[in-house]
Kinemage of the C-alpha trace (Angstrom):
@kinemage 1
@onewidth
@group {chain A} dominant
@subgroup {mainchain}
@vectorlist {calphas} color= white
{ca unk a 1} P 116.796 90.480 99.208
{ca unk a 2} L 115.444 93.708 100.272
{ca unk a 3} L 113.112 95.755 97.619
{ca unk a 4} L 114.584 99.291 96.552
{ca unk a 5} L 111.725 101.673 96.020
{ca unk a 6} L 112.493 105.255 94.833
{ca unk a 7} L 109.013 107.461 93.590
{ca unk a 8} L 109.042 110.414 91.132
{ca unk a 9} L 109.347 113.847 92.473
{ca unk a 10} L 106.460 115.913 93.394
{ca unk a 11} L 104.364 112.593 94.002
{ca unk a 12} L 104.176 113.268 97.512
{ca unk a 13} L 102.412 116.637 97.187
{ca unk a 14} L 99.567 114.393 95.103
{ca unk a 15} L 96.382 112.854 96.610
{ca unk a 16} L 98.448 109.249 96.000
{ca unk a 17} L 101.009 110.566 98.256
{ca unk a 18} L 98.994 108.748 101.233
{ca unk a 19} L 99.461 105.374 99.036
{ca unk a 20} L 102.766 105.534 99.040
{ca unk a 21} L 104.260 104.485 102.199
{ca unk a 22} L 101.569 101.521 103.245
{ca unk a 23} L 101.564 99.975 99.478
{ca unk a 24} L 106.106 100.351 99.719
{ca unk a 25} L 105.401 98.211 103.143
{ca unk a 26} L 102.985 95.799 102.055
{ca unk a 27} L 105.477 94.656 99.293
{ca unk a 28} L 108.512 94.812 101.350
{ca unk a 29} L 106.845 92.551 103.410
{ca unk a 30} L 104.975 90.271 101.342
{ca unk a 31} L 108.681 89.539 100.034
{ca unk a 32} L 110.367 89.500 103.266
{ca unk a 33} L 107.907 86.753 104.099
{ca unk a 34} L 108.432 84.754 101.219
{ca unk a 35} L 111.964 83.950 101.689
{ca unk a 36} L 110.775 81.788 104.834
{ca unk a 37} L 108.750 79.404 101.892
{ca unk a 38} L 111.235 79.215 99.006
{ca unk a 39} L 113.688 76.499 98.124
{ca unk a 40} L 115.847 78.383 96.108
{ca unk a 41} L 118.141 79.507 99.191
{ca unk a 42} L 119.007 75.665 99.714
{ca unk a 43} L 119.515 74.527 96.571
{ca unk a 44} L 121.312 77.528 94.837
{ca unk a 45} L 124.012 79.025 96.024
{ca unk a 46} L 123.972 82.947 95.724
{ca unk a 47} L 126.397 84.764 93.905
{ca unk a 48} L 125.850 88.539 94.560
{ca unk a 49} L 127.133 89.933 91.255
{ca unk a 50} L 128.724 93.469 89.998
{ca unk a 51} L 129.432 92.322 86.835
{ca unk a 52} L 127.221 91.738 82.967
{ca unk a 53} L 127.945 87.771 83.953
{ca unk a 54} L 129.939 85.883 86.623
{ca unk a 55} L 132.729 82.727 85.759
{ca unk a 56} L 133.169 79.952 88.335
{ca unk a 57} L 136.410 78.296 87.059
{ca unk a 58} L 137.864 74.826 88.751
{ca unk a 59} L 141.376 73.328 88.547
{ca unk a 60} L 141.943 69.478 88.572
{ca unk a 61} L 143.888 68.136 91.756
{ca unk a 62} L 147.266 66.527 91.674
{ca unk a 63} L 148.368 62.898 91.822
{ca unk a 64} L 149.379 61.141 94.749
{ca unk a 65} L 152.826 61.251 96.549
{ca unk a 66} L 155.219 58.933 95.149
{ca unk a 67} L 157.993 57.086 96.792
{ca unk a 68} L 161.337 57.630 96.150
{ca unk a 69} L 164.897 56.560 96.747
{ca unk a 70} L 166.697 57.631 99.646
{ca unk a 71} L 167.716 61.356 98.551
{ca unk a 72} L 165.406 61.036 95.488
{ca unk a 73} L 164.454 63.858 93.617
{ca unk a 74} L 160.827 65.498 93.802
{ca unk a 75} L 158.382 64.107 91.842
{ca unk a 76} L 156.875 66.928 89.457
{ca unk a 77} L 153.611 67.308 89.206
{ca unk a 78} L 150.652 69.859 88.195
{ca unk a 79} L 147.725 71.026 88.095
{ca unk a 80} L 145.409 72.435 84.791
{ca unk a 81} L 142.689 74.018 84.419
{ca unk a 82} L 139.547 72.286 84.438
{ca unk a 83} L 135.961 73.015 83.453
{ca unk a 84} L 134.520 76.724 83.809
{ca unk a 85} L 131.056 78.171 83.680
{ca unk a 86} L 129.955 81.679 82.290
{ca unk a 87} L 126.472 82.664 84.255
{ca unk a 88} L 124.557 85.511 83.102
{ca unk a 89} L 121.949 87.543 84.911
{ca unk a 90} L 118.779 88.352 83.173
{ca unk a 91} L 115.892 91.247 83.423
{ca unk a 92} L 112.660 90.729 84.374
{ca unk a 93} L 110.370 93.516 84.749
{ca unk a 94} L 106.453 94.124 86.055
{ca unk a 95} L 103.875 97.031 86.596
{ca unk a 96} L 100.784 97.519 87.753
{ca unk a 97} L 99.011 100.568 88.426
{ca unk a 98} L 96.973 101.974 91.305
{ca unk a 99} L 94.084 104.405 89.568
{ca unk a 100} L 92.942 107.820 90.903
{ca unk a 101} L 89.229 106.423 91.723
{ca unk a 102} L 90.626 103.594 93.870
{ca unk a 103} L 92.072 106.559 95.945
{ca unk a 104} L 88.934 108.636 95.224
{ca unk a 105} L 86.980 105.930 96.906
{ca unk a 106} L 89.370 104.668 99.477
{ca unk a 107} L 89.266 101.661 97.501
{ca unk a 108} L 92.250 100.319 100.502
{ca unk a 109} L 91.246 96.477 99.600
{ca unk a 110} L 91.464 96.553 95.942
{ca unk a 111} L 95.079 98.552 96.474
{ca unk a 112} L 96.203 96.007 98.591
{ca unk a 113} L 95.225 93.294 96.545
{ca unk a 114} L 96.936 95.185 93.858
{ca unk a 115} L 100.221 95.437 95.713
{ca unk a 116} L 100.289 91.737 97.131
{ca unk a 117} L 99.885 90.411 93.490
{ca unk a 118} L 102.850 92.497 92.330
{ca unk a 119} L 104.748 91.061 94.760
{ca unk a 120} L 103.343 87.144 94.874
{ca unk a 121} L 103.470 87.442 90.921
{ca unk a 122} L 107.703 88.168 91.617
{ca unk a 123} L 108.285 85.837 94.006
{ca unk a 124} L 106.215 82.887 91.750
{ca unk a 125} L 108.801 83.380 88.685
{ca unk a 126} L 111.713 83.128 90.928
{ca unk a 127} L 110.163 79.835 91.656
{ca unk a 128} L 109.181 78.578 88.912
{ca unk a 129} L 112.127 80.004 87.012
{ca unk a 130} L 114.221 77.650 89.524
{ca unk a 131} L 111.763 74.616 89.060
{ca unk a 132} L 111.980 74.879 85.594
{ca unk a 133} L 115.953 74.952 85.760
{ca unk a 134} L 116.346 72.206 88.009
{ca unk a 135} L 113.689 69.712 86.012
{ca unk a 136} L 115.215 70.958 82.470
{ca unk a 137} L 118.101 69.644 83.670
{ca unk a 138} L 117.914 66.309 81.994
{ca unk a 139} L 118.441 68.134 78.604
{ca unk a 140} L 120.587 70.759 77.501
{ca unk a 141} L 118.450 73.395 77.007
{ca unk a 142} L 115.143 74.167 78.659
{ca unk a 143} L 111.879 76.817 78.144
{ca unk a 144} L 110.579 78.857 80.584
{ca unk a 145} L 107.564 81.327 79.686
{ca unk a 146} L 108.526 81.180 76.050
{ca unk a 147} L 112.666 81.912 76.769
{ca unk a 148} L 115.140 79.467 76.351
{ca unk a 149} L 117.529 78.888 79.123
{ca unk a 150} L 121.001 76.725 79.295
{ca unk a 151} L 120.837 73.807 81.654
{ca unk a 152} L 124.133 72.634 81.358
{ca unk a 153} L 126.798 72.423 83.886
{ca unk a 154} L 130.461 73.080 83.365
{ca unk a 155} L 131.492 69.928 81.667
{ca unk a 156} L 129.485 71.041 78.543
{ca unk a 157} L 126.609 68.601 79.110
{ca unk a 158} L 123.241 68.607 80.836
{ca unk a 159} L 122.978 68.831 84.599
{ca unk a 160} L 122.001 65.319 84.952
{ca unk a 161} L 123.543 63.194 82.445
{ca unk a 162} L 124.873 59.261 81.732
{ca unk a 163} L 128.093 60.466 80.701
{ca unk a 164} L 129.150 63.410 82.417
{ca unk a 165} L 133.230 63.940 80.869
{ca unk a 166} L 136.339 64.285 83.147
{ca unk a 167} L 138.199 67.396 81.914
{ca unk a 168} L 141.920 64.703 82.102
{ca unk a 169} L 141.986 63.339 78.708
{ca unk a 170} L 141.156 60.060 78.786
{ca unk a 171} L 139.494 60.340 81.846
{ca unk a 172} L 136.363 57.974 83.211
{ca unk a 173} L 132.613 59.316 81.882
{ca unk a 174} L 130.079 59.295 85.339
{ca unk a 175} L 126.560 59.540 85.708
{ca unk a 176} L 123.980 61.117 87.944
{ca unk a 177} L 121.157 60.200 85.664
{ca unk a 178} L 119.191 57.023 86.880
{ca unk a 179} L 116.199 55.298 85.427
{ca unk a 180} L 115.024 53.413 88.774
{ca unk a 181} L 111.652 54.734 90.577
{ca unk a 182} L 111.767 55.476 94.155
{ca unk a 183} L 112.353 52.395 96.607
{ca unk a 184} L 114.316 52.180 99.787
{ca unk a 185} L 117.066 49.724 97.401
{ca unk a 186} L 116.933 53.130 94.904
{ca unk a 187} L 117.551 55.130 97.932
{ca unk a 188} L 120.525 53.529 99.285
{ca unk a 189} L 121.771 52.636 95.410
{ca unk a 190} L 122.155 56.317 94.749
{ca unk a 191} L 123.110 57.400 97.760
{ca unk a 192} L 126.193 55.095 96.939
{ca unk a 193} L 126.713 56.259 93.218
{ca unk a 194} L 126.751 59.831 94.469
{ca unk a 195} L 129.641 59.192 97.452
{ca unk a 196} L 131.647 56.978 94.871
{ca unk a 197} L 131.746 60.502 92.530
{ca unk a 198} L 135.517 61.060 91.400
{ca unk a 199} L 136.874 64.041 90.492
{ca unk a 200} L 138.769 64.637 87.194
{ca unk a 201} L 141.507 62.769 88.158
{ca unk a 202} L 139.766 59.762 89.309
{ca unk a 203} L 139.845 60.622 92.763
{ca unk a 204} L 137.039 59.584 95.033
{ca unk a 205} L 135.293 62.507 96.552
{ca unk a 206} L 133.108 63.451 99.855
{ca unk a 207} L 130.174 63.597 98.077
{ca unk a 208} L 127.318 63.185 101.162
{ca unk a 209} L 123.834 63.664 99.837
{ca unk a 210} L 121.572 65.116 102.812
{ca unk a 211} L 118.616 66.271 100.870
{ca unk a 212} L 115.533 64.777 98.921
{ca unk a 213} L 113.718 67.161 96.431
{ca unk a 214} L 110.275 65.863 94.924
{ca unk a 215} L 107.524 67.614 93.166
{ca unk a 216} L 104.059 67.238 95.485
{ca unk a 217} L 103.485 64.056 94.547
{ca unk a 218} L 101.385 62.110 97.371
{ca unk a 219} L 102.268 58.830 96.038
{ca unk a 220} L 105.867 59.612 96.256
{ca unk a 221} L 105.565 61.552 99.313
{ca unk a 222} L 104.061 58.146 100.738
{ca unk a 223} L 106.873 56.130 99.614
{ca unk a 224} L 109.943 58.693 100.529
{ca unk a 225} L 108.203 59.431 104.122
{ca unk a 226} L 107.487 55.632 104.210
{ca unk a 227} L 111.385 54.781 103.445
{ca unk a 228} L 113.060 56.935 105.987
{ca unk a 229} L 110.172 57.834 108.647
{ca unk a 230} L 110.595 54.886 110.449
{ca unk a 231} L 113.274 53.632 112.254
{ca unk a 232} L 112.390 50.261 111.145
{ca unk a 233} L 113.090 48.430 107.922
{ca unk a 234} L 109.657 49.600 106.216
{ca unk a 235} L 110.676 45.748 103.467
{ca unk a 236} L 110.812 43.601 106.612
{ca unk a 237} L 108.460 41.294 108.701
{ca unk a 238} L 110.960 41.256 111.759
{ca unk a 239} L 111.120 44.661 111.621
{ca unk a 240} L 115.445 45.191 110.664
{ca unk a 241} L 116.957 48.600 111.944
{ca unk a 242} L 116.566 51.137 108.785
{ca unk a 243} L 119.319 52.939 108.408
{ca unk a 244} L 118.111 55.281 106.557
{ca unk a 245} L 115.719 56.583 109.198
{ca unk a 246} L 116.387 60.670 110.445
{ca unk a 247} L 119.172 61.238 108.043
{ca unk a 248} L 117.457 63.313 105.191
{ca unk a 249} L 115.786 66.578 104.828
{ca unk a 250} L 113.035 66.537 102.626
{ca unk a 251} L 111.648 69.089 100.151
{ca unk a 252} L 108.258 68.753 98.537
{ca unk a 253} L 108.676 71.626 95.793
{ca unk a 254} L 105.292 72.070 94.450
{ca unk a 255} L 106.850 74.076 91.296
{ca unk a 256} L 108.608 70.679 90.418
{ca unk a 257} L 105.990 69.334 88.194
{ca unk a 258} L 107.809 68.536 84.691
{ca unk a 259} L 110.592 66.551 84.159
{ca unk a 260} L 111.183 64.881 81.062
{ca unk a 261} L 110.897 61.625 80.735
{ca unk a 262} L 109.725 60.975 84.531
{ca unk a 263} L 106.553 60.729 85.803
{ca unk a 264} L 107.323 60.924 89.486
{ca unk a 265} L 111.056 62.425 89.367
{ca unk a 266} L 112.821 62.663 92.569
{ca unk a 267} L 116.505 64.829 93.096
{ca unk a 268} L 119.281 64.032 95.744
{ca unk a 269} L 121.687 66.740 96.739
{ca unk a 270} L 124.415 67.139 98.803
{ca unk a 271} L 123.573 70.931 100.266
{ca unk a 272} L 127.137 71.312 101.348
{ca unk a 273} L 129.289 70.144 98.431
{ca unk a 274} L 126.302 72.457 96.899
{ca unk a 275} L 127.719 75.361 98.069
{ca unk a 276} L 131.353 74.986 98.939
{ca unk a 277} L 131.673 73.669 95.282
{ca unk a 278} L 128.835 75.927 93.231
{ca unk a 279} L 126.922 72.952 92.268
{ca unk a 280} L 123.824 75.226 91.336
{ca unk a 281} L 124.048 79.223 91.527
{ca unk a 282} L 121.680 82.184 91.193
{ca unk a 283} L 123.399 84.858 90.005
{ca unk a 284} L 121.481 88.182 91.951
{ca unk a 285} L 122.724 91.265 89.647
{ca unk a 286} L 120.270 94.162 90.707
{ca unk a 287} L 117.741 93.552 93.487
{ca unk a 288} L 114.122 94.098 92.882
{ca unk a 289} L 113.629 97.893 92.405
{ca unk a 290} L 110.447 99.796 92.710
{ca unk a 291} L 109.407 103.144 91.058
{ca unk a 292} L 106.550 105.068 90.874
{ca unk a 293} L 105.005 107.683 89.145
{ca unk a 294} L 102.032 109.274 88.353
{ca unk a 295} L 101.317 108.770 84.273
{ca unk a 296} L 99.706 112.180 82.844
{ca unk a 297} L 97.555 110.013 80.347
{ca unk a 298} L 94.927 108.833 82.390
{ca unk a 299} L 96.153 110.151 85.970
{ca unk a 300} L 96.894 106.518 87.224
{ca unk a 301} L 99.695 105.680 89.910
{ca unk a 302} L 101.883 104.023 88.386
{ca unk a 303} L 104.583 101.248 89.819
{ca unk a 304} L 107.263 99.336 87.607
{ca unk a 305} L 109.249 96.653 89.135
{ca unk a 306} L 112.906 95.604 88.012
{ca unk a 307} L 115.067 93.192 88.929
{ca unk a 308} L 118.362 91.749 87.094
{ca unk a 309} L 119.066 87.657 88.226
{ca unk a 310} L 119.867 84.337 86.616
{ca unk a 311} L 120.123 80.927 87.680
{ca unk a 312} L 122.654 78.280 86.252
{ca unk a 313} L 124.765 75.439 86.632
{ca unk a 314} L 128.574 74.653 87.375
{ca unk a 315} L 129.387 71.328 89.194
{ca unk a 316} L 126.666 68.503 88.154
{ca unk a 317} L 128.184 66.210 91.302
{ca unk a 318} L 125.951 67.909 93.894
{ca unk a 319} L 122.749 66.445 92.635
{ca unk a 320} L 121.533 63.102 91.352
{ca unk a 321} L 117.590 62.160 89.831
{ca unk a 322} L 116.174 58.859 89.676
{ca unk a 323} L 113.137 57.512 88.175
{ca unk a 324} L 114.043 59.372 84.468
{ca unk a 325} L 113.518 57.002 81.203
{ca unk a 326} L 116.890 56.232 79.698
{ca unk a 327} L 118.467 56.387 82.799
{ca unk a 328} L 121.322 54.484 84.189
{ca unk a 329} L 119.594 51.470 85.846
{ca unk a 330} L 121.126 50.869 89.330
{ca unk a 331} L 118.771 48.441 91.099
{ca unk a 332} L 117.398 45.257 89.073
């Protein structure tokens, strides 16, 4: 998302005016570039949003056909509505300020440095905003920089839960919360829990989990790259074919560092049920926007940063994490 910059009038006919154009470059591209490192492109979809807060609303699907006599009448049948999500985009604000000896001096480092932590400073709490989402997502609720954020998905109940509820009364509970640690037997068992998801009417659906999020863990980067880098059974003296071997992409999110309950917590996700069904969404309300000004106080050059966005949740079945105490247990 591209920065909007504006600067106050008159600012031009200043000595900062020769600031303005290579520091408004410097942090258009320092952000540019960043979109090339972050995860949240693949595991949120992006809702581009003219509105205070955006609802992603779901109906259930109908039974199946039914026989009937010959020239039988039409089954009825219906569909309600199921589960819905309210997602709200938030303001986040920065400044910094570029003093009149820096330009005095030609101080063109210290300006630079200035600008580039502006920007890596914006780009960080997107991440770790996201991080802190996606890990708080074994409880309800979940605090980032002091603020407390909802981490439930549509259904009411945390993203990853034992007993996720089917909006059809009566309806079968599910789970995408597992105790097990990371093995190839893990891999495969939730692999399988995740394609046998049902939809509110009990219906199995094409849940296909392509992707493997971890924090930057080496021992479980060893034993995920160990599990599906080979096309070899990694368990095996004779060396079986591994059929998990070139199927998965792999993210190693280094702002993934707390889960609860889990020391070494690792996420599966299905990126296209992800974002054909809104599993996980950031809501993008106002793009970054850049003004400055020159403040009369104490002469400085002044630049404020805005930016309206919020992350949430709204259908738990694209992701799964293992290795969380409490868990449901799926190998022995």
């Amino acid at each position: 998302m591209a920065i909007v910059f504006s600067k106050a009038s008159g600012l031009n006919d200043t000595m900062f005016g020769k600031s303005q154009e290579p520091i408004k470059m410097l942090l258009d591209h320092e952000v540019d570039a960043f979109k090339e490192m972050s995860a949240i492109p693949k595991l949120f979809k992006t809702i581009n949003s003219t509105n205070y807060a955006e609802k992603i609303a779901s109906r259930t699907t109908m039974g199946d056909f039914e026989r009937v006599a010959e020239g039988g009448a039409y089954p009825m049948d219906d569909m309600q509505d199921g589960f819905a999500k309210v997602l709200e985009p938030y303001t986040w604000k920065k400044s910094f300020a570029i003093t009149k000896e820096m330009i005095e001096d030609n101080k063109l480092l210290d300006m630079e440095a200035s600008a580039m932590g502006f920007t890596d400073a914006y780009n960080r709490t997107r991440e770790r905003y996201a991080a802190a989402m996606l890990a708080g997502g074994v409880k309800a609720k979940t605090t980032f920089n002091g603020k407390v954020y909802d981490t439930t998905s549509a259904d009411g109940v945390s993203l990853f839960n034992k007993a996720h509820p089917s909006a059809i009364k009566g309806g079968k509970t599910q789970s995408n919360l597992f105790a097990d640690a990371f093995s190839k037997d893990m891999l495969g068992a939730m692999e399988t829990a995740m394609q046998n998801f049902m939809d509110d009417n009990g219906n199995v659906l094409n849940v296909a989990p392509d992707t493997i999020i971890i924090p930057n863990d080496y021992r479980l980067k060893n034993a995920v790259f160990e599990v599906i880098g080979s096309d070899k059974d990694p368990s095996t003296s004779n060396n079986g074919f591994n059929y998990q071997y070139g199927r998965w992409n792999v993210i190693v999110w280094p702002y993934l560092t707390v889960v609860d309950g889990a020391e070494a917590p690792f996420i599966l996700v299905d990126s296209k049920y992800n974002m054909s069904r809104v599993g996980g969404a950031i809501v993008e309300r106002v793009p970054l926007s850049v003004h400055s000004y020159v403040d009369e106080n104490n002469d400085n050059n002044v630049w404020n940063g805005r930016a309206r966005f919020g992350i949430g949740f709204n259908n738990w079945r694209a992701f799964a994490i293992g290795g969380v105490t409490g868990g449901t247990t799926l190998v022995g």
